[in-house]
N, C-alpha and C positions, 0 to 999 in steps of 0.2 A: 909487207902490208898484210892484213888479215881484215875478216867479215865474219859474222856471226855464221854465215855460208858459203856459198857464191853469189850474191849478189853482188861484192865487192869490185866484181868482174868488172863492172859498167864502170866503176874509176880507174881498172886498170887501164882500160882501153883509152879514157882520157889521157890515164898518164903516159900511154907505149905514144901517144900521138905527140907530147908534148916533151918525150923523153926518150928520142929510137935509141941511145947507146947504152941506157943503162941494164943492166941485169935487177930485173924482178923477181922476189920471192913471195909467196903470196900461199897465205892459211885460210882454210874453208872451214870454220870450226862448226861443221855441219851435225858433230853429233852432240850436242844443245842448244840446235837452232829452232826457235826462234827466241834472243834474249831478248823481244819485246815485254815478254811478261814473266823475265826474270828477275831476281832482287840485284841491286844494286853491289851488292857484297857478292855476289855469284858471279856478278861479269868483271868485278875489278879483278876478283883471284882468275879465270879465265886470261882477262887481257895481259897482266901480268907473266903470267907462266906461256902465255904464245910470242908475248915479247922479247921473256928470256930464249924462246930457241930461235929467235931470229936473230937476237944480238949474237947469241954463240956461233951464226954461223956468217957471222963479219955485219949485218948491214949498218951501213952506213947512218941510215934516217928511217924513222918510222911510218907508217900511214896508217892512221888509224880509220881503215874505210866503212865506219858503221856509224850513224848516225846516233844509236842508242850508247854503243861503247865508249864513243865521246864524253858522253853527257855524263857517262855514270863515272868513268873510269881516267880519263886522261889528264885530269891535274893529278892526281897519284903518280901517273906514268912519265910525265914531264919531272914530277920532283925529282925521281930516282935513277934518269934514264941519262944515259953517258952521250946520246945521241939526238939529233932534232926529232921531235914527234907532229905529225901536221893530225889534225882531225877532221871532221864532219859536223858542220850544223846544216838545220834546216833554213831557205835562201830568202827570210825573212826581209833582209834592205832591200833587194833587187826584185820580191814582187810586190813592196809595199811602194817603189818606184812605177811598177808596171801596170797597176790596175788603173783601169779608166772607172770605172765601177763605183770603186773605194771600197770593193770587198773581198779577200780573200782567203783563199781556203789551204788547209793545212794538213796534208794525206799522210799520215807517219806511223809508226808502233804505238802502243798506251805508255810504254817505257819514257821515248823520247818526249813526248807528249806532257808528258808529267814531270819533268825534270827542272832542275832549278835552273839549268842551262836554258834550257826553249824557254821558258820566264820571264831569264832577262836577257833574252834576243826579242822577246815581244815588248818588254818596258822601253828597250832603246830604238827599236826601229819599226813596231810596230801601232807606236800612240793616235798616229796621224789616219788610222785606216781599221777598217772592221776585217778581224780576222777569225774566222769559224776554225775550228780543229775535227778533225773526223780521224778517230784510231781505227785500222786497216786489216783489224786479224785475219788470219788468212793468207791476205798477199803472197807473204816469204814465203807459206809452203808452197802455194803457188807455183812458185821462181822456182824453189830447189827442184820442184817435180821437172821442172823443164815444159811448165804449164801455162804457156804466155799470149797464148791465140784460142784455145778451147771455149767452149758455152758455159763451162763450170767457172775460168778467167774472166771471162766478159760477163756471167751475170753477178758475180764478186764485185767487178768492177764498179757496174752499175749500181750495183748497190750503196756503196759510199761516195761515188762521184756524184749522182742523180739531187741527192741533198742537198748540197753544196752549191751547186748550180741555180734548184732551186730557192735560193736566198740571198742570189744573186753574185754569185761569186762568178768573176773573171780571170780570174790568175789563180791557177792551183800550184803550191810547192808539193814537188816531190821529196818529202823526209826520210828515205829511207836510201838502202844506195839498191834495192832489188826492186824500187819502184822504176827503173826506166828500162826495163824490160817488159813490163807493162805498157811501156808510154804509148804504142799506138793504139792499142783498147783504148786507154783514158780519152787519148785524142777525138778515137772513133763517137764514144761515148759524150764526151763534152764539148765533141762541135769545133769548129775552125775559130771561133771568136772569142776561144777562151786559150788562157797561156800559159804552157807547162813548163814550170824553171825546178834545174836539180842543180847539185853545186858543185859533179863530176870536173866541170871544164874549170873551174875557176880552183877547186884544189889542185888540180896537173899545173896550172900555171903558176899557183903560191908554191908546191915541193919545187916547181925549176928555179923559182925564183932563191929559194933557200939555200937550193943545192950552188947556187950558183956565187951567194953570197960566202959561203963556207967552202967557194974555193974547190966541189966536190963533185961540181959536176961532170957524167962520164966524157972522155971526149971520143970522136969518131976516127975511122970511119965504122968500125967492127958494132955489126947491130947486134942491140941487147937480147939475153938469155930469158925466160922464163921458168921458174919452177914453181910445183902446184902441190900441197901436201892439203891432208884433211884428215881432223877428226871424227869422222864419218864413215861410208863402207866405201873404199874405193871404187870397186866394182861396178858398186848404182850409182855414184855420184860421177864417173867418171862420162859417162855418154850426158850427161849434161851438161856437165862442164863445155863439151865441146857444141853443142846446140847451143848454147851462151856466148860461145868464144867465137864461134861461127868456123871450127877448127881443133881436131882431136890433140890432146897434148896428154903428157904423162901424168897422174896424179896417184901420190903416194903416200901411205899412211904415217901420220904423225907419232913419235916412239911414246909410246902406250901412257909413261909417266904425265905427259903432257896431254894427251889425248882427253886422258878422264878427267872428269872433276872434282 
């Protein structure tokens, strides 16, 4: 699996919960993070070249855990790819299900945001309900800083939550996979009355469900591995990595060809 950083972390954790035997690999492509406000051609050659070292090193199925990498990149990767690819949208049916309101808000990158994908997640699930969009810059550096409870995080927060709220919105999606490291600020910030859906849980249970269909899922009792690589500086990204994971682990640089852009 891979992320434009670590954010990606907050689906792994859905998927260690929905998948204790498997062995995870998992790419922090921290050093062109943030692909909120990159082109569309920049992140397919990206997702492309982190997909090839993860197929070279056996996996199974892919997780594309970035909500933007989706959008831009993942029918490319599906055509070409010898293996199942699950992606990232934002949880557009399930909080145009949830608002009592009839209005809600949509916290994501200007990438996703703008994408022909979110489009027609909004023509098909969104007709029946007023949905506000608010682009997030900021956030992911945020998160990579390991920046998730600070005054510099919360008045960010507030800054794009505060709108949203006022215009009535009660269900906010979180679009991105490094927004629910956020999520108690947002909570804090938008009050007990408003409802915050990401799409963490429901993709851990579409990969088991896959893995399961193809016959590949790992069996027990032996619990699964983790490995942590990054196009990034090990060094600084590595102590957040574990303030995110809630738990130091190894992280190692990506072989230099793959690394760049």
């Amino acid at each position: 699996m891979f992320d434009s950083g670590l954010g990606g972390l907050s689906v792994l954790r859905e998927l260690r919960a929905q998948l204790p035997h498997e062995d995870f690999l998992y790419v922090a492509d921290s050093g062109h993070v943030p692909y909120g406000e990159k082109s569309d051609a920049f992140i397919r050659a990206r997702t492309l070249a982190i997909a090839g070292f993860l197929l070279e090193r056996r996996a199974k199925l892919l997780v594309v855990a970035c909500n933007t990498a989706t959008a831009a990149a993942v029918r490319e990767l599906r055509a070409g790819c010898p293996v199942p690819v699950v992606g990232m949208e934002p949880a557009v049916k399930p909080a145009a299900a949830a608002t009592r309101s009839g209005t809600v808000g949509v916290l994501a990158t200007t990438g996703t945001l703008a994408s022909a994908k979110f489009a027609a997640l909004l023509a098909r699930f969104g007709r029946d309900v007023r949905v506000l969009t608010e682009p997030c810059p900021g956030w992911v550096d945020l998160v990579e800083r390991g920046d998730c409870s600070g005054p510099a995080a919360r008045a960010a927060v507030a800054r794009h939550v505060e709108p949203l709220l006022a215009q009535g919105a009660d269900t906010l999606i979180l679009g991105c996979t490094h927004y629910p490291f956020l999520k108690p600020l947002i909570a804090e910030v938008a009050g007990p009355g408003v409802a915050l859906i990401d799409t963490g849980a429901a993709v851990a249970r579409h990969t088991r469900a896959v893995l399961t269909a193809e016959g590949r899922l790992a069996p027990g009792p032996r619990p699964g591995s983790e490995a942590f690589f990054t196009s990034g500086e090990p060094a600084r990204l590595g102590p957040v990595l574990a303030r995110l994971r809630g738990t130091a682990a190894r992280l190692d640089a990506l072989p230099a060809a793959v690394a760049r852009a």
